[in-house]
Residue frames relative to the residue before (quaternion, step in Angstrom):
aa qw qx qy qz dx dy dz
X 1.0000 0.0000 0.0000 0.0000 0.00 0.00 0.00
X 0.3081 -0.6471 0.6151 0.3285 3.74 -0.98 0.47
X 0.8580 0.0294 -0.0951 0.5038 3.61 0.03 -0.15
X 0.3176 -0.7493 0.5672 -0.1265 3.41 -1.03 1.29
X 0.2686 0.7928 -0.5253 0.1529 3.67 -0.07 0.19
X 0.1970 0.8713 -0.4390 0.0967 3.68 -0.07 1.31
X 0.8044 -0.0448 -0.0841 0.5863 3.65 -0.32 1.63
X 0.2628 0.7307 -0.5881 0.2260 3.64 0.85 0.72
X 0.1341 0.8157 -0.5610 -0.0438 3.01 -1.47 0.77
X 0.0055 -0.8476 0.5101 0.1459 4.26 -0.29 0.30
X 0.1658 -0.6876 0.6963 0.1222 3.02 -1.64 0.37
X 0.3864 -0.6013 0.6711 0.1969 2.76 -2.07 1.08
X 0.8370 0.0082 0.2565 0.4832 3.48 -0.55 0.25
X 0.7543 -0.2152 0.2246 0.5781 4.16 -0.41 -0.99
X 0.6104 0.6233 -0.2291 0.4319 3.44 1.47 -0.58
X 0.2452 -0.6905 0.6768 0.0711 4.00 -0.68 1.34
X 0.3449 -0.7346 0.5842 0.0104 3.50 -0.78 1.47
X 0.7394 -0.1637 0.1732 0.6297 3.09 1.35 -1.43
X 0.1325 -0.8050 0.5772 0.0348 3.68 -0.34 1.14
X 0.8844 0.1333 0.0040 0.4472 4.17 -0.51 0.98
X 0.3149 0.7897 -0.4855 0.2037 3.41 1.29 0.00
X 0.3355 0.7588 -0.5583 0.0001 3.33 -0.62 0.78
X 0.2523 0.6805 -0.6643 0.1787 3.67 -1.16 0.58
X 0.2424 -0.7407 0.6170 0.1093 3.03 -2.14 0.46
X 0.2888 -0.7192 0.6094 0.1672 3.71 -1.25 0.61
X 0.1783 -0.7217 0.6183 0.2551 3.58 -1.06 0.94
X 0.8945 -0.1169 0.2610 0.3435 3.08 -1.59 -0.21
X 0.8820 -0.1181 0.0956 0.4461 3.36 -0.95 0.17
X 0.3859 0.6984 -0.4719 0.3750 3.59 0.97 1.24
X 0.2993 -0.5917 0.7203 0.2036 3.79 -0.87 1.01
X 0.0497 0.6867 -0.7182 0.1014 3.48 -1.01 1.05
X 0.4699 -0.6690 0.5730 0.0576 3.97 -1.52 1.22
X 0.0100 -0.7884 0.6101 -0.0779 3.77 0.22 0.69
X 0.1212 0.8215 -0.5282 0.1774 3.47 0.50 1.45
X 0.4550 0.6575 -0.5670 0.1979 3.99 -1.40 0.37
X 0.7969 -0.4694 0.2934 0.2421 3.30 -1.36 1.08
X 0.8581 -0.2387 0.3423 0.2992 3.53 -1.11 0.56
X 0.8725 0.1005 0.2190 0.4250 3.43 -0.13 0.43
X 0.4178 0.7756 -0.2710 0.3878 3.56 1.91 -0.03
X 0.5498 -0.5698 0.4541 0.4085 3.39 1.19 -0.52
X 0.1453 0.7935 -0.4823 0.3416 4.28 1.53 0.16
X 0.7284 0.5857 -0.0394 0.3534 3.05 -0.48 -1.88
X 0.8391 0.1909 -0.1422 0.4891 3.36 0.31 -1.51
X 0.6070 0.4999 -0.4562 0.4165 3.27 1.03 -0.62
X 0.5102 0.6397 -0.3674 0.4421 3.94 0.89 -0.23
X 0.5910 0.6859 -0.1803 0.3844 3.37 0.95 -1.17
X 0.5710 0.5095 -0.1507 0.6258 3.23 0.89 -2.11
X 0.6734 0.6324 -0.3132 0.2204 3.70 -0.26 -1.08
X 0.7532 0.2740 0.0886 0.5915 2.67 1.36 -1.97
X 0.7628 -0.5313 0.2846 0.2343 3.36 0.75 0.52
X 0.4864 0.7415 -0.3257 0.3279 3.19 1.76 -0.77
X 0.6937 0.1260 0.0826 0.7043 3.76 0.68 -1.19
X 0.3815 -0.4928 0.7085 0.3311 3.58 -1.48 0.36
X 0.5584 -0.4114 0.7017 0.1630 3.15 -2.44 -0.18
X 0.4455 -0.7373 0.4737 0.1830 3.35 -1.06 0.87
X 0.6773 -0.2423 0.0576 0.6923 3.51 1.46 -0.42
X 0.8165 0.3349 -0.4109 0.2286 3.32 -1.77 1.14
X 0.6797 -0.6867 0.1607 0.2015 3.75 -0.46 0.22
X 0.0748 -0.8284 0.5488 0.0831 3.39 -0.08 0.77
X 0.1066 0.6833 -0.7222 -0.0092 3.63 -1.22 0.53
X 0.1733 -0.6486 0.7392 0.0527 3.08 -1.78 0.93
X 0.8435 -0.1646 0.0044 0.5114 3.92 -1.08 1.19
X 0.6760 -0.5976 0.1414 0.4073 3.48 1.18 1.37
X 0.6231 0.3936 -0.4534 0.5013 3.36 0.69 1.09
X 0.8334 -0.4200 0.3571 0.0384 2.99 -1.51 1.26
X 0.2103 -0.8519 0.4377 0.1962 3.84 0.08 0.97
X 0.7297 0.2069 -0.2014 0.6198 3.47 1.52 -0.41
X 0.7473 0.2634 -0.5541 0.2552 3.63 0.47 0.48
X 0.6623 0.4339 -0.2882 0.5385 3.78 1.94 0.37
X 0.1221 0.8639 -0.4733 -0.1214 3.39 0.82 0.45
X 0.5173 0.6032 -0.3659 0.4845 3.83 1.11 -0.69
X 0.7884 0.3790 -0.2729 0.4005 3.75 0.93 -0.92
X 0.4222 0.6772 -0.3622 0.4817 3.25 1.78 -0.39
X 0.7658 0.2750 -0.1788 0.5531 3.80 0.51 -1.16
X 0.7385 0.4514 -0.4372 0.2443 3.59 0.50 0.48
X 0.4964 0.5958 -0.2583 0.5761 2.66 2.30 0.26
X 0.7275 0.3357 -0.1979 0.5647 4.02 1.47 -0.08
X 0.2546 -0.5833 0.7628 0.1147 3.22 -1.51 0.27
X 0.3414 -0.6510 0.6754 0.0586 3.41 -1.24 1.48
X 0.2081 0.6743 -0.7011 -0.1017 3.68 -1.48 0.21
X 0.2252 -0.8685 0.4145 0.1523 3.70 0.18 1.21
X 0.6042 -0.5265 0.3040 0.5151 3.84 -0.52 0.78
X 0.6428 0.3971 -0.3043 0.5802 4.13 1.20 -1.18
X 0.0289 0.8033 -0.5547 -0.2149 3.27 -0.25 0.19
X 0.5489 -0.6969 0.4282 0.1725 3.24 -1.25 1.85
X 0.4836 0.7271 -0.4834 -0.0617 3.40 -0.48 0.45
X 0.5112 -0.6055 0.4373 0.4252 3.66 -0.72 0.39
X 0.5483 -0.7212 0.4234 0.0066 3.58 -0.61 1.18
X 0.7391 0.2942 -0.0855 0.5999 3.60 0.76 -1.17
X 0.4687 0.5473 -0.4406 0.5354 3.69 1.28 0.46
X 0.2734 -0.6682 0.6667 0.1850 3.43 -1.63 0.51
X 0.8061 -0.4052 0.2504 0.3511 2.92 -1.69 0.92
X 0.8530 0.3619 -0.1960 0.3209 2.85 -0.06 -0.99
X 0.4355 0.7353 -0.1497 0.4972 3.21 1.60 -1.20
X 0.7110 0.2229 -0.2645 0.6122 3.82 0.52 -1.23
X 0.6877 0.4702 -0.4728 0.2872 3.88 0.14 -0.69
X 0.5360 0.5727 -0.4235 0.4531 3.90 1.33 -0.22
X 0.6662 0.5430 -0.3200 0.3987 3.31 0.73 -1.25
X 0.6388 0.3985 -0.2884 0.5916 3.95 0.99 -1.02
X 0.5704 0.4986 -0.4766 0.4460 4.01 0.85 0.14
X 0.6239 0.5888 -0.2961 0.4200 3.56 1.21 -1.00
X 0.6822 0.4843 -0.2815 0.4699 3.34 0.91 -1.56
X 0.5337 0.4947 -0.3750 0.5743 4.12 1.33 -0.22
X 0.3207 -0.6536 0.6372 0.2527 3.41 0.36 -0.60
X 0.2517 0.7055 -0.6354 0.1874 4.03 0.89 0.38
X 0.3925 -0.6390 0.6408 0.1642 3.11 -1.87 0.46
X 0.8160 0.1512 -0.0887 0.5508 3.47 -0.94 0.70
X 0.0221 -0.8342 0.5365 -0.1255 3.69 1.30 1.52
X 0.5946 0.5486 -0.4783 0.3417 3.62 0.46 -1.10
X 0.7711 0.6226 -0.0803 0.1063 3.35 0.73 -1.11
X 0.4517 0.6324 -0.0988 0.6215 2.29 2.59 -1.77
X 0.7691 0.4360 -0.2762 0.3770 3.70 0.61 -1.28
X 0.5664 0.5741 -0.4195 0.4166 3.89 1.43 -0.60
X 0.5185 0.6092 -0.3050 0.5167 3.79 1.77 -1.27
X 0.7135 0.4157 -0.3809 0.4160 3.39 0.18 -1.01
X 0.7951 0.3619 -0.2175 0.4353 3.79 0.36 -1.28
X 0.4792 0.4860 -0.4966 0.5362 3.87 1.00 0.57
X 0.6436 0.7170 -0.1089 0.2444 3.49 0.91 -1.01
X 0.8022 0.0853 0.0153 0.5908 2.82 1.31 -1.50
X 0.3883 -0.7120 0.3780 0.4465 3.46 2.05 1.00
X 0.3186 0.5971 -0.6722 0.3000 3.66 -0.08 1.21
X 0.1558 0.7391 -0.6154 0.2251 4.39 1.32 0.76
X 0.8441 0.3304 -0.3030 0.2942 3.39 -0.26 -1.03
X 0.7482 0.4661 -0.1967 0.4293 3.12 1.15 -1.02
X 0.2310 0.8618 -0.4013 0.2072 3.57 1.50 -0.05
X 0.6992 0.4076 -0.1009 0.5787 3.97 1.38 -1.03
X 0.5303 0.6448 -0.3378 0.4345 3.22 0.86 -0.07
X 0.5314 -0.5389 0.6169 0.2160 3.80 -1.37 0.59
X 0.4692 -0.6702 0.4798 0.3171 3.60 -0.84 0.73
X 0.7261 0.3046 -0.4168 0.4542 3.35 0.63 -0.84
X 0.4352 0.6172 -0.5090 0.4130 3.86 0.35 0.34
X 0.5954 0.5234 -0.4150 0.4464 3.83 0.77 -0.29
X 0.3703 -0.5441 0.6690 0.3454 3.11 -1.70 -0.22
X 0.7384 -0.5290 0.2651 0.3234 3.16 -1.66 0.67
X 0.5476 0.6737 -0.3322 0.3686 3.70 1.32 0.06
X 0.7247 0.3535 -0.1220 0.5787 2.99 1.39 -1.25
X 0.4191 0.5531 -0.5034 0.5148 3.80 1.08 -0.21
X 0.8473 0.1324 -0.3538 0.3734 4.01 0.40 -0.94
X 0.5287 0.5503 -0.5514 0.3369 3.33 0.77 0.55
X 0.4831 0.6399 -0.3272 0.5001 3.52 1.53 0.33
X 0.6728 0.4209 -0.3092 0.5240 3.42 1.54 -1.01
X 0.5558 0.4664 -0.3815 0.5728 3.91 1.23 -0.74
X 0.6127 0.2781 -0.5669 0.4753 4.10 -0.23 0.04
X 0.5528 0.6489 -0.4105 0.3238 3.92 0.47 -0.52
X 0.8171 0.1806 -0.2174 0.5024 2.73 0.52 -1.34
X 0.5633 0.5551 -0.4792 0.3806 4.16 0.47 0.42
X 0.3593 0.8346 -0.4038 0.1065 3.26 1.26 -0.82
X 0.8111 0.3696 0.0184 0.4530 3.42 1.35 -1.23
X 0.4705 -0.7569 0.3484 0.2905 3.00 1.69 0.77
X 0.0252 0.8402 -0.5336 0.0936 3.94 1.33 1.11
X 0.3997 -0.6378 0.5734 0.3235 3.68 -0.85 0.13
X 0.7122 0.3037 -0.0227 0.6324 3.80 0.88 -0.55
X 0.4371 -0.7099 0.5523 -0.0013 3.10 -1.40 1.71
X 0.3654 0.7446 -0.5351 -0.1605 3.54 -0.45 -0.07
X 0.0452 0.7744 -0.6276 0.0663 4.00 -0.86 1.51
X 0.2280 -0.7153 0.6527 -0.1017 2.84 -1.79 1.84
X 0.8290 -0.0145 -0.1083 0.5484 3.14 -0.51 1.41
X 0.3418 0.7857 -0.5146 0.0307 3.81 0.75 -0.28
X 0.6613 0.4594 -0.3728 0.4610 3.77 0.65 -0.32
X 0.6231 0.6591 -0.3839 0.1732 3.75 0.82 -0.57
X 0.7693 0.2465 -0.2780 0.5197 3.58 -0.81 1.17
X 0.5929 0.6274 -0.3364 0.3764 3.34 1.23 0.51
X 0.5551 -0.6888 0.2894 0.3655 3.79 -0.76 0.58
X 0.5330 -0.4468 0.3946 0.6005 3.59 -0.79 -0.25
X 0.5680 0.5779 -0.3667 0.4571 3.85 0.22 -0.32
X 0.7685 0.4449 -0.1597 0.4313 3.60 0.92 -1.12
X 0.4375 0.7171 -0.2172 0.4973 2.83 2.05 -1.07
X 0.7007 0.5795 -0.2573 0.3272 3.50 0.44 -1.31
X 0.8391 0.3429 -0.0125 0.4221 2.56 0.47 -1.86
X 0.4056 0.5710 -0.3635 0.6142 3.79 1.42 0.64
X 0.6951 0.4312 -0.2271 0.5285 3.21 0.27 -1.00
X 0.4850 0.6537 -0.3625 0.4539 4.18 1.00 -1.12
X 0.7766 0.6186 -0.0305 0.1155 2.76 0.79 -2.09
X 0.7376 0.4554 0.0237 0.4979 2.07 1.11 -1.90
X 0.5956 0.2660 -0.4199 0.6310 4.25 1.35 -0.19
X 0.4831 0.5503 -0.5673 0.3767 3.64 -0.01 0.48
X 0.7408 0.3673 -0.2815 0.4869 3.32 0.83 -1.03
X 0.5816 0.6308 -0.3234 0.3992 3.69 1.09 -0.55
X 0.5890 0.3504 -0.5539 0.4728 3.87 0.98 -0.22
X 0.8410 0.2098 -0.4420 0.2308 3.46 0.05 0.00
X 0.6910 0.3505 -0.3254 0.5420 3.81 0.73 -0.04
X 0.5805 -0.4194 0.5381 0.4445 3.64 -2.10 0.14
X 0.2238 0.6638 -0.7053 -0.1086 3.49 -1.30 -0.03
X 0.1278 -0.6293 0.7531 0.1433 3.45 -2.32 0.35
X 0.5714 -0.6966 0.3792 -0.2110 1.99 -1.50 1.51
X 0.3461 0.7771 -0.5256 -0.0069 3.86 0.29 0.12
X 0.1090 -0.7196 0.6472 -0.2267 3.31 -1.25 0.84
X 0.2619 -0.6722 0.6738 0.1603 3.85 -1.09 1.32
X 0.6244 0.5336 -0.4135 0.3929 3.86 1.21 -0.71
X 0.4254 -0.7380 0.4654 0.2404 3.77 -1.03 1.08
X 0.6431 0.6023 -0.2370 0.4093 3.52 1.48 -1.17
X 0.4566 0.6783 -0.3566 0.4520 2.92 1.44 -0.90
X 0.6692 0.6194 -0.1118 0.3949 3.66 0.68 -1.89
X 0.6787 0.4461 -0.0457 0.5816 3.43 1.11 -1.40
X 0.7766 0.2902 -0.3655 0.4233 3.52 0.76 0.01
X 0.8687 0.1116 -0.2803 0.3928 3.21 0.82 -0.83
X 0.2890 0.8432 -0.3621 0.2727 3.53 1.66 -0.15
X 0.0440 0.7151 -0.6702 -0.1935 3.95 -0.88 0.37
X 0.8426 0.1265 -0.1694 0.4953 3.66 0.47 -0.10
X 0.1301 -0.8249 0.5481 0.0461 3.77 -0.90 0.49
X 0.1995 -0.6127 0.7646 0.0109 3.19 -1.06 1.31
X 0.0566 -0.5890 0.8061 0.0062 3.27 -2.18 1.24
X 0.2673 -0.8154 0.5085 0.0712 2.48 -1.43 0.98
X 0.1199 0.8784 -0.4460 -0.1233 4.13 0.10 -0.46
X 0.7543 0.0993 0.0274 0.6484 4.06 -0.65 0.31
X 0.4380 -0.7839 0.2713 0.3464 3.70 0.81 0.86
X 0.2372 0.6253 -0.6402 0.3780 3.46 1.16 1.46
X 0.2815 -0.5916 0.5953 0.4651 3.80 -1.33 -0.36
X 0.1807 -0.7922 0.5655 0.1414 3.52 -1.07 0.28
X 0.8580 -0.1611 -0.0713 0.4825 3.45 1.34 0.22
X 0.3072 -0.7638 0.5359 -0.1870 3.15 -0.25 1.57
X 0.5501 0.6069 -0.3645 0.4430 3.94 -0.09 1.17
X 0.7338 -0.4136 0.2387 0.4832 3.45 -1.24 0.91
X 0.3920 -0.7402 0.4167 0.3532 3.62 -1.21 -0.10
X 0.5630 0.5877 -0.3815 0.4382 3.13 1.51 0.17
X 0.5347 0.6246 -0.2776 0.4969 3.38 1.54 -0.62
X 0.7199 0.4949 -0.2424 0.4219 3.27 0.66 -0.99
X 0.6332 0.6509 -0.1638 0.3854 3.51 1.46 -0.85
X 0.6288 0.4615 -0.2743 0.5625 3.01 1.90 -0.48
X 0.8018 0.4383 -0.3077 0.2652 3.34 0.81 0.19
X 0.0533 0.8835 -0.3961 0.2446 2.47 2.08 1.32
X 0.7975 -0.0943 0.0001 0.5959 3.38 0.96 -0.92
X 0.6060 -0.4906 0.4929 0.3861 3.91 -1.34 0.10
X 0.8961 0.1942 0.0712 0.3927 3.57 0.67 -1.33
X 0.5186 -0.4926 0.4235 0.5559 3.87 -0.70 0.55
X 0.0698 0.6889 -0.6958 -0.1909 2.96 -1.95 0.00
X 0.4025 -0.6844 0.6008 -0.0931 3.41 -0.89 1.44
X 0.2204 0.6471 -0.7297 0.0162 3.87 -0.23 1.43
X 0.3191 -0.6390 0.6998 -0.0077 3.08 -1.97 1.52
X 0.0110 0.7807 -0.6248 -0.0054 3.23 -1.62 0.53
X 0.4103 -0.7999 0.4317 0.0745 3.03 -0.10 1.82
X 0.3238 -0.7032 0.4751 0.4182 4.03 -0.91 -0.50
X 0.7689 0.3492 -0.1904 0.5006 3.51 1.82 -0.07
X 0.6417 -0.5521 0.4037 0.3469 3.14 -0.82 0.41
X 0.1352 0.6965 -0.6976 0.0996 3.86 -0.70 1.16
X 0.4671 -0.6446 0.5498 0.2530 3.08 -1.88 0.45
X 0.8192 -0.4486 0.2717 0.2322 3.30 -1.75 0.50
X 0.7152 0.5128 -0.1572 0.4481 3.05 1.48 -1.07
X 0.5950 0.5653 -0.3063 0.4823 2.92 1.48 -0.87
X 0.7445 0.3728 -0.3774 0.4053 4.12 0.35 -0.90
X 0.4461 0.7549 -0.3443 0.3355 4.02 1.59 0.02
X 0.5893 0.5947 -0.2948 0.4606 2.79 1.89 -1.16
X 0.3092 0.7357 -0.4599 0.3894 3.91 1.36 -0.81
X 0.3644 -0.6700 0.6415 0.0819 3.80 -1.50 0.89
X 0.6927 0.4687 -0.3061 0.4548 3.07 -0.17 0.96
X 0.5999 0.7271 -0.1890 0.2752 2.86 1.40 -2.21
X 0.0239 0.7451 -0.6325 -0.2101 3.99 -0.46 0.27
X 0.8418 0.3174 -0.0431 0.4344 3.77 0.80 -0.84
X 0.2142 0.7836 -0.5550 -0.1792 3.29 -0.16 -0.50
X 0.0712 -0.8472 0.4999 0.1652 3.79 -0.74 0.65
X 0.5647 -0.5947 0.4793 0.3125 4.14 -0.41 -0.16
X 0.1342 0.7538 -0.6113 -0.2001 3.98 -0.12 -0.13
X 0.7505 -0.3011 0.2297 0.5416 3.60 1.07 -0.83
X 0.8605 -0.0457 -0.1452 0.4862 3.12 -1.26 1.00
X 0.8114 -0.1972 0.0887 0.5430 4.20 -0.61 -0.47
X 0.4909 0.5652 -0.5129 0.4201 3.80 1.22 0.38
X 0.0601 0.6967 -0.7142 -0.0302 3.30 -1.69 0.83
X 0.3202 -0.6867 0.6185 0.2082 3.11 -1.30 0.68
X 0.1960 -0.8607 0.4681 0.0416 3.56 -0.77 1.07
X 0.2465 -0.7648 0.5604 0.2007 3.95 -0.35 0.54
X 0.1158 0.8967 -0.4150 -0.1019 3.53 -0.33 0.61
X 0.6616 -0.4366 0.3555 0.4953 3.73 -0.52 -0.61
X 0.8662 -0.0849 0.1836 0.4569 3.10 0.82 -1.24
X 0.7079 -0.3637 0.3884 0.4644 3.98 -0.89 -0.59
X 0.7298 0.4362 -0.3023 0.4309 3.27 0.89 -0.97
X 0.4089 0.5925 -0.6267 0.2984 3.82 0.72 -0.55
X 0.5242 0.6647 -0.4878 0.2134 3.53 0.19 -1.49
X 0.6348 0.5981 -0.2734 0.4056 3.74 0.64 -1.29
X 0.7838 0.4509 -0.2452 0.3497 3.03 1.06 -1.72
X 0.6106 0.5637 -0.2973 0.4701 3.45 1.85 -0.58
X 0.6243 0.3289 -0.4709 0.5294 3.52 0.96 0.00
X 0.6434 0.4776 -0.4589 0.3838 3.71 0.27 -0.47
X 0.4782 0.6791 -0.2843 0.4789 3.53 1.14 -0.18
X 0.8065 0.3779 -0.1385 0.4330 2.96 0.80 -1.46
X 0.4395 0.5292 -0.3836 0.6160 3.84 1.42 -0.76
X 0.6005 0.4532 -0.4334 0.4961 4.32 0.00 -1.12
X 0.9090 0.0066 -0.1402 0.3926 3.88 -0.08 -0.44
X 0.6971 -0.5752 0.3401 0.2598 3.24 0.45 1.36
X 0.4602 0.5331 -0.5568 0.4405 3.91 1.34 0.72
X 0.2173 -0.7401 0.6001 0.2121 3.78 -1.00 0.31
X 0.5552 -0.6106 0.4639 0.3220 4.24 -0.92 1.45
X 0.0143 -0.7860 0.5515 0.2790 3.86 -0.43 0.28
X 0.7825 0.1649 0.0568 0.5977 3.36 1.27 -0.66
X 0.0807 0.8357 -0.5343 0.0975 3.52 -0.64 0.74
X 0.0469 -0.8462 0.5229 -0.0914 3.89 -0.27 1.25
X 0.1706 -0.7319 0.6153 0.2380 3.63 -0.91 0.04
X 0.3532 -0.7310 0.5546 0.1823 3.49 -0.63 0.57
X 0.4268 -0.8117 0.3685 0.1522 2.80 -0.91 1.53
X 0.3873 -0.6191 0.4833 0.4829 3.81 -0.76 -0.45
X 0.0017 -0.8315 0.5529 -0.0535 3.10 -1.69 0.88
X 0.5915 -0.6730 0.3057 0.3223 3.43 -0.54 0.48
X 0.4994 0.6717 -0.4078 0.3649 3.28 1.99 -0.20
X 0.7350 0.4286 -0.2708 0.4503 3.67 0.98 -0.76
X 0.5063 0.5381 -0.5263 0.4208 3.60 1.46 0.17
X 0.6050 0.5332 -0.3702 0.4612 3.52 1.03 -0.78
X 0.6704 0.5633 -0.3197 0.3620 3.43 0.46 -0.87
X 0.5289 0.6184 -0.2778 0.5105 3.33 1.62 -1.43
X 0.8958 0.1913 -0.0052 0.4011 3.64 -0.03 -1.32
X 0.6455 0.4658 -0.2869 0.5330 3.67 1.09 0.71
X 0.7393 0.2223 -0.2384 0.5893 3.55 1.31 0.15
C-alpha cells in the first residue's frame, strides 16, 4: 500500500481532531479526501506528512513508519499545503533549485528544467514568484512538491482561488501526474472529485463516514428519479399527485416542479397528463446523480 493509516487519532487539548481514522490507498490511485470545515482534512494530511505526530495509532507511507522513519516518510511524498509556502522575492527557477538542494538531488539543473516543462511554468520560468498569478504560483507549489520524484502525492486545497481557465488546466495536470504516482486529494469542489477522482474518502467530526469508489458513491446521491418539469400554466400540487408513477411532487417556483418518480416511463404519463388538461411541458430534465448530495447526505 502507499498509504496506510490504521486507528489514528489526535487531540487538541479536550478537542478529538480525529477519533479511529482508518483507511488505505493503493498504488497509483487518485483518491478525494473530502469533508466540511473543520472535519479533521488538514490534520489528517499533517500526520501523513510528518508535520505534527498523531496522538495514538499508525501511519505508514510506502511501508515505513511516520514516527519511526520520518526522513523516509518525506522521501517517499510531496507536500502541497492548502497556504502554499512560498518565498516570494525568489525566482522561479531560483526557488525550484533551492527545494532541489534541500533534496540533495543530483544533476538539479536538470530536475528543475523537467519540473518547469511539466507543470507549464516555460514562460514564467524568469519571473519572481510573487509576480505570478495565483495559477502559476500553484503550479510552482506542484513542481515543489515533485521535485524529488516522491512516490505519493499529497494536495490540499490546490485549485482554491483559481479561475475556471486555471481550474482546467490543474485539474489536466494534476490526472496526468496521477497515472504515474498515488496522490490525495482534498478539495470543497465536488466536480473537481467527479472528474478526476477514482476513489473517495469523507470525512466528518474526524470519524470517516464514507470511503468507496467515486462513481459508486455518486449513485447514492439519491434513492429515486427526479424529473424537474415546467409547465406554461399554473396547476396545483394535488392535481400532478394524481400522475401514475408520481411518488412526490415538490414546487421550486412559479410553474417548476420537481417530481419523484418510479421510473423513466412516468415521463409519458406527465406529458399525457399534460395534453388531458390543456397545460403544454416547456422544459423537462432529469437530475442527475452526484456526489454533491452524498456529501450533503452524510455531513449535515
Amino acid at each position: 500500500m502507499s498509504i496506510e493509516v490504521k486507528n489514528i487519532t489526535k487531540i487538541y487539548g479536550k478537542q478529538k481532531a480525529l477519533d479511529d481514522v482508518s483507511f488505505s490507498i493503493e498504488p497509483g490511485n487518485i483518491v478525494g479526501f473530502l469533508g466540511p470545515n473543520g472535519a479533521g482534512k488538514s490534520t489528517m494530511m499533517k500526520i501523513i506528512t510528518c508535520y505534527i505526530p498523531q496522538s495514538f495509532g499508525e501511519v505508514k507511507v510506502c511501508g515505513f513508519d511516520v514516527v519511526e522513519n520520518p526522513i523516509e516518510v518525506k522521501r517517499q511524498v510531496g507536500y502541497l499545503p492548502e497556504h502554499n509556502p512560498l518565498y516570494l522575492d525568489m525566482y522561479v527557477k531560483e526557488y525550484l533549485d533551492f527545494i532541489g538542494g534541500v533534496h540533495k538531488i543530483d544533476n538539479r539543473q536538470n530536475r528543475v528544467k523537467e519540473m518547469i516543462d511539466m507543470v507549464g511554468l516555460g514562460i514564467e520560468q524568469n519571473k519572481k514568484i510573487g509576480a505570478l498569478s495565483k495559477g502559476y504560483r500553484q503550479r510552482v507549489g506542484l513542481a515543489q512538491a515533485m521535485i524529488h520524484d516522491p512516490k505519493v502525492l499529497i494536495l490540499d486545497e490546490p485549485t482554491t482561488g483559481l479561475d475556471p481557465n486555471q481550474l482546467e488546466e490543474i485539474r489536466t495536470l494534476i490526472k496526468n501526474i496521477g497515472k504515474e504516482k498515488t496522490i490525495m486529494l482534498s478539495t470543497h469542489i465536488m466536480q473537481e472529485v467527479e472528474a478526476i477522482c477514482d476513489r473517495t474518502i469523507i470525512i466528518n467530526h474526524g470519524k470517516i463516514v464514507a470511503n468507496d469508489s467515486t462513481e459508486s458513491l455518486g449513485k447514492q446521491g439519491k434513492v429515486n428519479l427526479v424529473l424537474t418539469v415546467e409547465f406554461d400554466k399554473v396547476v396545483t400540487q394535488d392535481q400532478l399527485k394524481s400522475i401514475a408513477g408520481v411518488f412526490q411532487v415538490v414546487k421550486h417556483k412559479d410553474n417548476n416542479w420537481a417530481f419523484e418518480v418510479e421510473n423513466d416511463k412516468v415521463r409519458n404519463n406527465i406529458f399525457q397528463y399534460a395534453m388531458d388538461n390543456d397545460l403544454v411541458v416547456l422544459t423537462m430534465q432529469k437530475e442527475t446523480e452526484n456526489l454533491e448530495a452524498v456529501f450533503k447526505k452524510l455531513t449535515t
